[in-house]
C-alpha positions in Angstrom: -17.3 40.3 2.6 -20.8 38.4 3.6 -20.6 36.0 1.2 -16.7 35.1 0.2 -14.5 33.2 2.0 -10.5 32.4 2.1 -9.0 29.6 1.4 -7.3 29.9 4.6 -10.4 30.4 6.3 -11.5 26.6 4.8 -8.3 25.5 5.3 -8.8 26.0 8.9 -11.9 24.0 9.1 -11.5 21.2 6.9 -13.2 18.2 9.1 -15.7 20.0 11.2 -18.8 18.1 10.2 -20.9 21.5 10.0 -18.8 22.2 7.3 -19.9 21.0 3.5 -17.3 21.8 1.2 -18.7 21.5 -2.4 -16.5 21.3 -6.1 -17.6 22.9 -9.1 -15.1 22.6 -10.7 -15.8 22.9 -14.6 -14.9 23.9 -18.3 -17.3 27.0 -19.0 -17.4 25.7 -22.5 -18.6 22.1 -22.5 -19.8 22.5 -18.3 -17.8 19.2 -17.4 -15.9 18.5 -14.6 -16.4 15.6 -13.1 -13.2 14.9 -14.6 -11.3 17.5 -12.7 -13.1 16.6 -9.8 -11.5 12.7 -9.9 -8.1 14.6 -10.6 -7.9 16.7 -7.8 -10.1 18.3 -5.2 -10.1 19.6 -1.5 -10.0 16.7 0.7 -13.9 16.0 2.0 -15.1 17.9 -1.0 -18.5 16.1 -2.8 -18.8 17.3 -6.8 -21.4 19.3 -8.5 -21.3 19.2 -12.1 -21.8 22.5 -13.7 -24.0 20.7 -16.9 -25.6 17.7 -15.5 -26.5 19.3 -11.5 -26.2 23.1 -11.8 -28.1 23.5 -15.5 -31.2 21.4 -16.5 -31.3 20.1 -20.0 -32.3 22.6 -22.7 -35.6 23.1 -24.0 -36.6 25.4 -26.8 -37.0 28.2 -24.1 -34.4 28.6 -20.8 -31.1 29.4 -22.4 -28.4 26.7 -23.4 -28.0 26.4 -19.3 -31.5 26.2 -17.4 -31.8 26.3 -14.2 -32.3 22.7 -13.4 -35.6 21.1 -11.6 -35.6 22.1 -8.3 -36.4 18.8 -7.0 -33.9 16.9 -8.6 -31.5 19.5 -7.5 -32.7 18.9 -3.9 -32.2 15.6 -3.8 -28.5 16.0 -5.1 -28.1 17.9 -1.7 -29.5 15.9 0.4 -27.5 12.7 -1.2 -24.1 14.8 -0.5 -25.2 15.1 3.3 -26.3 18.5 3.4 -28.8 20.3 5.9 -30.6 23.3 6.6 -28.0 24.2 9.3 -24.7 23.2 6.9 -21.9 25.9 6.5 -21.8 25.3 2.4 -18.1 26.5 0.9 -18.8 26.5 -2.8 -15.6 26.4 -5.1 -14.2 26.1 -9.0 -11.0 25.8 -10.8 -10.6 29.5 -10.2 -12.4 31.0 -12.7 -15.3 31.7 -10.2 -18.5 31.7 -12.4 -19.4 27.5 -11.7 -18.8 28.5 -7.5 -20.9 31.8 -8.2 -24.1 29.6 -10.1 -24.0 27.0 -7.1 -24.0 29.6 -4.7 -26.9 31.7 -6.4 -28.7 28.1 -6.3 -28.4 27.3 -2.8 -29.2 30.6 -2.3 -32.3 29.9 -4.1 -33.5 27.2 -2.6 -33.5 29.1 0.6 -30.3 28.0 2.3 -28.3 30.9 4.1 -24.8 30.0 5.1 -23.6 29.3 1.2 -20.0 31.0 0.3 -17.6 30.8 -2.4 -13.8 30.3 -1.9 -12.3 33.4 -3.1 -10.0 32.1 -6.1 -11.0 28.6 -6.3 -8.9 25.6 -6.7 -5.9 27.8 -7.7 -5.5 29.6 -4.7 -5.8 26.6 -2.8 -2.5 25.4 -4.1 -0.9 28.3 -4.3 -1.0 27.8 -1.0 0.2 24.5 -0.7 -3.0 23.3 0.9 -4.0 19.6 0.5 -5.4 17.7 -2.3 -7.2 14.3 -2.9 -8.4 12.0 -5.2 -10.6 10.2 -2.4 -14.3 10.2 -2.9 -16.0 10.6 0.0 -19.2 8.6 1.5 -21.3 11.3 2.8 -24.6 10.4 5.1 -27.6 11.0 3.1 -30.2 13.9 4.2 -33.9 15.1 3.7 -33.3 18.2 2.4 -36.6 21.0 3.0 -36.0 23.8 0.8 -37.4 27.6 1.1 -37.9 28.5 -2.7 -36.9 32.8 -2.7 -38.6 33.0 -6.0 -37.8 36.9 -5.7 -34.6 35.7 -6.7 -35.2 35.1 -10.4 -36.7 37.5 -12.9 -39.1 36.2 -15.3 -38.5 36.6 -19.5 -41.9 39.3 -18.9 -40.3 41.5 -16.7 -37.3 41.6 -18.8 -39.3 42.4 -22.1 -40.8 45.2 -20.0 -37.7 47.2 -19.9 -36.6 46.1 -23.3 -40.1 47.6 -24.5 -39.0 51.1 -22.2 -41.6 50.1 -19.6 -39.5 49.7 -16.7 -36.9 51.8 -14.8 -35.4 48.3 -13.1 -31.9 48.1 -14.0 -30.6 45.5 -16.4 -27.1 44.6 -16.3 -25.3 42.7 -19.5 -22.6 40.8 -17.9 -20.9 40.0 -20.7 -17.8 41.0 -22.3 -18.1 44.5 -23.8 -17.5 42.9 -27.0 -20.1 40.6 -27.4 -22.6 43.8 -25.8 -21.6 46.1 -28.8 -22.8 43.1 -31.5 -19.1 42.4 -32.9 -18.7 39.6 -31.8 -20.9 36.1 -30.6 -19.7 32.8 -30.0 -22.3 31.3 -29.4 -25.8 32.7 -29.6 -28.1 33.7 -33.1 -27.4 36.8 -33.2 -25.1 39.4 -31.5 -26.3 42.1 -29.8 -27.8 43.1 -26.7 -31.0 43.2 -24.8 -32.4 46.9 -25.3 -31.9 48.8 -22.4 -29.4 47.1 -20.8 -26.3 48.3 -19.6 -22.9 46.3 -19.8 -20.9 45.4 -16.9 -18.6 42.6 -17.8 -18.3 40.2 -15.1 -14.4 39.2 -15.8 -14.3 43.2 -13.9 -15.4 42.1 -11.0 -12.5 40.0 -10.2 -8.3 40.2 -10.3 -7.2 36.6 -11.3 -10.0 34.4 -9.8 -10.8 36.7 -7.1 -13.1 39.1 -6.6 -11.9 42.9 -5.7 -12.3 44.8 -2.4 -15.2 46.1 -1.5 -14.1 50.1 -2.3 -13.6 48.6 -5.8 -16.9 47.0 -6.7 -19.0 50.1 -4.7 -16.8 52.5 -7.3 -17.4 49.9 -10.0 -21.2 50.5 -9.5 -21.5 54.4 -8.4 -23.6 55.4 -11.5 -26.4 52.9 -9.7 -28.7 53.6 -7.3 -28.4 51.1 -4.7 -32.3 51.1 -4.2 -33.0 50.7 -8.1 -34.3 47.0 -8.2 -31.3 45.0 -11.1 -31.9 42.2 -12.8 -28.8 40.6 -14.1 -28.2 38.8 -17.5 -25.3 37.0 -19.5 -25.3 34.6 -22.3 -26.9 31.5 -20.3 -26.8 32.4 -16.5 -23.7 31.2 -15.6 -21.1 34.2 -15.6 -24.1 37.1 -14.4 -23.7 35.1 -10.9 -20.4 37.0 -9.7 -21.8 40.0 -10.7 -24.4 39.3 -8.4 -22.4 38.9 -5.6 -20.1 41.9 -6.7 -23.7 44.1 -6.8 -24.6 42.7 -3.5 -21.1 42.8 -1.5 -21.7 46.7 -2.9 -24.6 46.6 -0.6 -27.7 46.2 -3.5 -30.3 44.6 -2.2 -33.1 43.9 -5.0 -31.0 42.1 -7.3 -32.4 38.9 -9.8 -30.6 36.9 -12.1 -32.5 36.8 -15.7 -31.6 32.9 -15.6 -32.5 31.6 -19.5 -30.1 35.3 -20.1 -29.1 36.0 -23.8 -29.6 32.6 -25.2 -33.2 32.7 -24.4 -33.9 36.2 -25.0 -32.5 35.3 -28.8 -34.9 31.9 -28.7 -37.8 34.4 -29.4 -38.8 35.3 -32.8 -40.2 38.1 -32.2 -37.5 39.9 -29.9 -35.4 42.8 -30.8 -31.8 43.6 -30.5 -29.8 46.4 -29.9 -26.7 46.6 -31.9 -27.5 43.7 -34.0 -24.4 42.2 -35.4 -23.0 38.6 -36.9 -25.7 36.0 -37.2 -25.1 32.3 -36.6 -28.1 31.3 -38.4 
């Protein structure tokens, strides 16, 4: 895998100093976890916070979790004593999607040695491996991102296959529920993008951790590897480890649609496949 790690590969270099271990630890539904953080985490680990460092605040536009300014998100890595040359080991409560959206982040921002920790918190004490509730102190940095804005597809591309005008790939992440219009949680209407094919993310993985590499090429073998994707869920959050699952498969043009359902449905004047249930 190029960009999962073990927890007995971390385990084994807890202390280096080239290695940052980061927490993202969070409840998908609210995005705290700063308080799960202060309960329990890896010993040297810093915290990211799913709402307040990995989303920016909502607009009208951008989803219910934006991507958040890329300065301010900068600075938070330079304040936890990250650099250029840092080994980053990203890692949640288990569930994988927080880990996934720091990882696409850092990724963003240019930095190449980011990883998640295959099964998250939960596989770290299944192993018996240590836990703290020590904060630590790191050295501040001056962090000098490389924006890959190829990275992220625009709400304009995506209308472009919605409106048949594209072959690029666009993959619901979803649950297959919530694709088919019967039911949504959260957004105005149920549905899906038109076009767009549904690969629920939750497939991609075997309690917390992702699958072997013979499952996730299988999982994708109607694709064509050199089809550019652009990858979609409700607010950007659970598409992530789809993204690595398409990429472990060996895709190479793959984007995350970042604003995802919830900003597709901000626009009046977009359709719906399979409308369903309204919230509004």
């Amino acid at each position: 895998m190029n960009f999962i790690k073990s927890c007995e590969w971390v385990y084994e270099r807890l202390g280096d100093p080239s290695l940052a271990v980061i927490d993202c630890q969070a409840v998908l539904s609210t995005g705290e976890g700063t308080n799960l953080y202060n309960e329990e985490h890896i010993p040297g680990a810093v915290h990211f916070d799913l709402g307040q460092d990995l989303s920016g605040p909502v607009q009208i536009h951008g989803g219910r979790h934006p991507l958040p300014d890329v300065a301010v998100f900068v600075d938070k890595v330079g304040k936890a004593g990250i650099h250029q040359d840092s080994t980053i080991v990203l890692y949640d409560g288990g569930d994988a999607a927080p880990a996934a959206r720091a990882w696409w982040l850092f990724r963003f921002i240019g930095h190449e040695k980011v990883y998640v920790m295959d099964g998250g918190l939960k596989e770290w004490m299944r192993n018996d491996f240590p836990v703290t509730k020590e904060v630590p102190s790191p050295k501040e940095r001056q962090y000098q991102p490389a924006i890959k804005a190829e990275m992220l597809a625009e709400v304009e591309e995506v209308r472009s296959i919605a409106e048949g005008e594209s072959d690029v790939v666009l993959v619901d992440s979803r649950s297959s529920e919530r694709y088919r219009g019967e039911e949504e949680p959260l957004d105005r209407v149920a549905g899906h993008i038109p076009g767009a094919v549904n690969f629920p993310w939750l497939d991609a993985l075997l309690d917390g951790r992702y699958r072997n590499l013979e499952f996730q090429e299988q999982r994708y073998a109607s694709m064509d590897k050199q089809q550019p994707v652009i990858v979609y869920c409700g607010s950007g959050i659970t598409a992530t480890p789809n993204i690595i699952s398409l990429l472990e498969a060996g895709f190479e043009d793959v984007k995350l649609y970042a604003g995802s359902y919830s900003d597709w449905v901000s626009y009046p004047g977009h359709k719906v496949a399979n409308p369903g249930i309204s919230n509004q």
